[in-house]
C-alpha positions as CSV (number, residue, x, y, z in Angstrom):
1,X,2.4,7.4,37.5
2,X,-1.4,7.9,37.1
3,X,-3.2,9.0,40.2
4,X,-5.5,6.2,42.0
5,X,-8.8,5.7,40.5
6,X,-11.6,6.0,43.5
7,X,-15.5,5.3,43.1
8,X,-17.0,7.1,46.2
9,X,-20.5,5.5,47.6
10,X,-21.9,7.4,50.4
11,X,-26.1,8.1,51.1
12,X,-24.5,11.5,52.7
13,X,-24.1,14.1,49.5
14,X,-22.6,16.1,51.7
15,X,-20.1,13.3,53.2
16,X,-19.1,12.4,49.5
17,X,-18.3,16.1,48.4
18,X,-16.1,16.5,51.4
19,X,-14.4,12.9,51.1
20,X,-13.9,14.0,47.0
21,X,-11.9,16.7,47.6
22,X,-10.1,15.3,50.3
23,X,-8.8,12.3,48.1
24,X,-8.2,14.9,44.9
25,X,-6.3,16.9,47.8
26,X,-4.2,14.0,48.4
27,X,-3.9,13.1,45.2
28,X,-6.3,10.7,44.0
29,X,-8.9,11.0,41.2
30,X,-12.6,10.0,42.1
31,X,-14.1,8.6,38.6
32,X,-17.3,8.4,40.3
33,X,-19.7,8.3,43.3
34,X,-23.3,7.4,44.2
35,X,-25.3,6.9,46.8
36,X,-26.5,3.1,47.8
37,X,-25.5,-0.2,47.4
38,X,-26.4,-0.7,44.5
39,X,-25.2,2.0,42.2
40,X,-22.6,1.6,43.8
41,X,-22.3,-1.8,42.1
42,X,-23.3,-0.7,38.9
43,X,-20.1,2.3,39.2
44,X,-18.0,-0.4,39.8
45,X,-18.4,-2.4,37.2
46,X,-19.1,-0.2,34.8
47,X,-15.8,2.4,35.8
48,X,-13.6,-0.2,37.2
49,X,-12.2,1.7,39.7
50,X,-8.8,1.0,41.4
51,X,-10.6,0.9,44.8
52,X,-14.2,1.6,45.9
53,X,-15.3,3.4,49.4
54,X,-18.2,2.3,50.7
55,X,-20.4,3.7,53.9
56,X,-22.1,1.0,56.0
57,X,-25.5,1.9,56.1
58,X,-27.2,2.6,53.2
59,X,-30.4,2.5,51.6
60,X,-31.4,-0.6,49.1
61,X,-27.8,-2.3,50.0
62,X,-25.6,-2.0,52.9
63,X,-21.6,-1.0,52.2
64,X,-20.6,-4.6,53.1
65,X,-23.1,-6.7,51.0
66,X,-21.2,-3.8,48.5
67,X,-18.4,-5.1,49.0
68,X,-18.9,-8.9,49.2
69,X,-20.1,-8.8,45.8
70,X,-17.7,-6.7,44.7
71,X,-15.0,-8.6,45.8
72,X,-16.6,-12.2,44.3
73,X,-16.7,-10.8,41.5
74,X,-12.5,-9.5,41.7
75,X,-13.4,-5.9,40.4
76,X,-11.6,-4.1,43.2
77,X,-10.8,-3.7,46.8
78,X,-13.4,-2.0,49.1
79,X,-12.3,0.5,52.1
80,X,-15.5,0.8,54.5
81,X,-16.4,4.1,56.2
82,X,-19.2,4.1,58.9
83,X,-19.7,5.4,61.7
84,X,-20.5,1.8,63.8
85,X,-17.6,0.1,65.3
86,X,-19.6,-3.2,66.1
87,X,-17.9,-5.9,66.6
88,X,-20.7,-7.9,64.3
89,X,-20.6,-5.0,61.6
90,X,-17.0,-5.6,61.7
91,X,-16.8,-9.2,61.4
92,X,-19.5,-9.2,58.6
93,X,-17.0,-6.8,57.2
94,X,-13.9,-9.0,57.3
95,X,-16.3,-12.5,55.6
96,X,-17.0,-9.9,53.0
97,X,-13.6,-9.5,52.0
98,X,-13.4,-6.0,52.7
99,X,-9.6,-4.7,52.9
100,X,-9.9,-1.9,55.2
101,X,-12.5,-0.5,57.9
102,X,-12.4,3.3,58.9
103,X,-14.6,4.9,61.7
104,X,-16.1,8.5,61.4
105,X,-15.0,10.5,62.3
106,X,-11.6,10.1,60.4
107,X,-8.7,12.1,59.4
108,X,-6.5,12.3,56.4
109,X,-4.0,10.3,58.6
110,X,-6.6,7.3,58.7
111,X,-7.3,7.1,55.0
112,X,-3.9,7.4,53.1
113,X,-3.0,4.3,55.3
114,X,-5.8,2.7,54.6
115,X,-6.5,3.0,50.9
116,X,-2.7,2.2,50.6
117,X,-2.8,-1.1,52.7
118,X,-5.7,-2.3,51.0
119,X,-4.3,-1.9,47.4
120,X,-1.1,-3.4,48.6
121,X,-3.6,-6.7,50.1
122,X,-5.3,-6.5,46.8
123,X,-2.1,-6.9,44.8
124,X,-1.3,-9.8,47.0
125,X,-4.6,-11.6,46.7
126,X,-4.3,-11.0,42.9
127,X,-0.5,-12.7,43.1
128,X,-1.6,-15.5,44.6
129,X,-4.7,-16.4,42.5
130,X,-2.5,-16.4,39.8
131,X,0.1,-18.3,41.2
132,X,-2.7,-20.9,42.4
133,X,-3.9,-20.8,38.5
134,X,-0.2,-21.5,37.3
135,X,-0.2,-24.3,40.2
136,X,-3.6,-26.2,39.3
137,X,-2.6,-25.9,35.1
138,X,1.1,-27.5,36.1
139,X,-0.9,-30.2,37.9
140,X,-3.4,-30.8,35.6
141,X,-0.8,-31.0,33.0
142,X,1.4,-33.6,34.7
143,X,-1.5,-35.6,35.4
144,X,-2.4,-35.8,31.7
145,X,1.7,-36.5,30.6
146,X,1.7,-39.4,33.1
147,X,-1.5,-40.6,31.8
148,X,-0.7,-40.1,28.3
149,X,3.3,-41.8,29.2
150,X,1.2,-44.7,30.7
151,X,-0.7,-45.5,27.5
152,X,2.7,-44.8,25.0
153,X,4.6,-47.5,27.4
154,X,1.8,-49.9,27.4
155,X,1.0,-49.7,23.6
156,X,4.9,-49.6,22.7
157,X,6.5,-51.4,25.1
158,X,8.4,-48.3,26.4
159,X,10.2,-47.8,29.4
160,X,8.9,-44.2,31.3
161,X,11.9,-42.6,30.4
162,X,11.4,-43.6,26.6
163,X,7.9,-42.4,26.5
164,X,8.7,-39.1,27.7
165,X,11.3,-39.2,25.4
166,X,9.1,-39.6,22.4
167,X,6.0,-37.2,23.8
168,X,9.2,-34.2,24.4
169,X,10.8,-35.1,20.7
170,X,6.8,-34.5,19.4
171,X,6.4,-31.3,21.2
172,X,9.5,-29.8,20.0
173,X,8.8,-31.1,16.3
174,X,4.6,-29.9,16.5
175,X,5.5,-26.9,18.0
176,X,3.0,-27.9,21.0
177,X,2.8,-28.1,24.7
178,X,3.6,-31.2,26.4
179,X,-0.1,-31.0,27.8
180,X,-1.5,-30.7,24.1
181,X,1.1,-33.8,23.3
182,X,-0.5,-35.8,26.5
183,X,-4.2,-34.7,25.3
184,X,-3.7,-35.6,21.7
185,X,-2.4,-39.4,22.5
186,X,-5.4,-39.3,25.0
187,X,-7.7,-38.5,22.3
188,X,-6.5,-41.3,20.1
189,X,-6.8,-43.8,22.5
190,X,-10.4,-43.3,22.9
191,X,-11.2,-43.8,19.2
């Protein structure tokens, strides 16, 4: 199994060397770091990391505006590492999307669990976006067969089992979705 791809974003040089080797210690490989917002960014979406670790504070763009567009834009999860516990800096954090939220100072016991609860929130999210896109496309398609079932009974004075019938037989024959069936009559019966 390939080690964990990390993009380290700290202003602290000093703060990312020692966070580098700690992650390579554990295992980890850090394919990149930089130091602000908004390289940060730029890493991201040009190394595509398998999680990004932001500080808070930073010059030119905080860790959590980081990670908010990070995570609209689905490139990966974002672990936060600041010394502020805020309660404001922490609820910005959670409307960013952020998965996980570590105060310095922090040991290797805070991180691992970290880095591996937010991958394992990731994958979740990920799962369910997908599943949502499988649900919308299986509604949009029934919508269009009932539609399309609607103007076969109508034109051909079918009964709703009939037309199905017919739109299934075509599918098979064509070699075509049942949605590409129910678009296809649709297109027709606008000319």
């Amino acid at each position: 199994m390939e080690p964990l791809r990390i993009l380290i974003v700290d202003d602290e040089p000093i703060i990312r060397l020692d966070l580098k080797h700690l992650l390579q210690n554990l295992g980890y490989q850090v394919v990149g770091e930089a130091g602000n917002g908004s390289d940060g960014i730029e890493r991201a979406r040009e190394l595509r990391p398998d999680l990004c670790i932001f500080d808070v504070k930073m010059p030119e763009m905080d860790g959590i505006e980081a990670a908010r567009i990070l995570t609209s834009e689905k490139i990966a999860p974002v672990v936060l590492l600041t010394a502020y516990g805020q309660m404001d800096l922490v609820q910005r954090a959670s409307e960013a999307g952020v998965s996980a939220y570590i105060v310095k100072p922090f040991k290797e016991a805070d991180l691992v669990p970290a880095i591996e609860i937010a991958l394992s929130r990731w994958r979740e999210l990920k799962d369910l976006e997908s599943q949502v896109g499988s649900l919308q496309n299986a509604l949009e398609t029934r919508k269009l067969v009932e539609k399309a079932k609607g103007i076969l009974m109508e034109k051909h004075s079918l009964k709703e089992s009939e037309a199905f019938r017919r739109m299934q037989q075509q599918s098979m024959r064509a070699r075509k979705s049942m949605k590409e069936i129910a678009e296809a009559i649709l297109l027709v019966e606008e000319v």
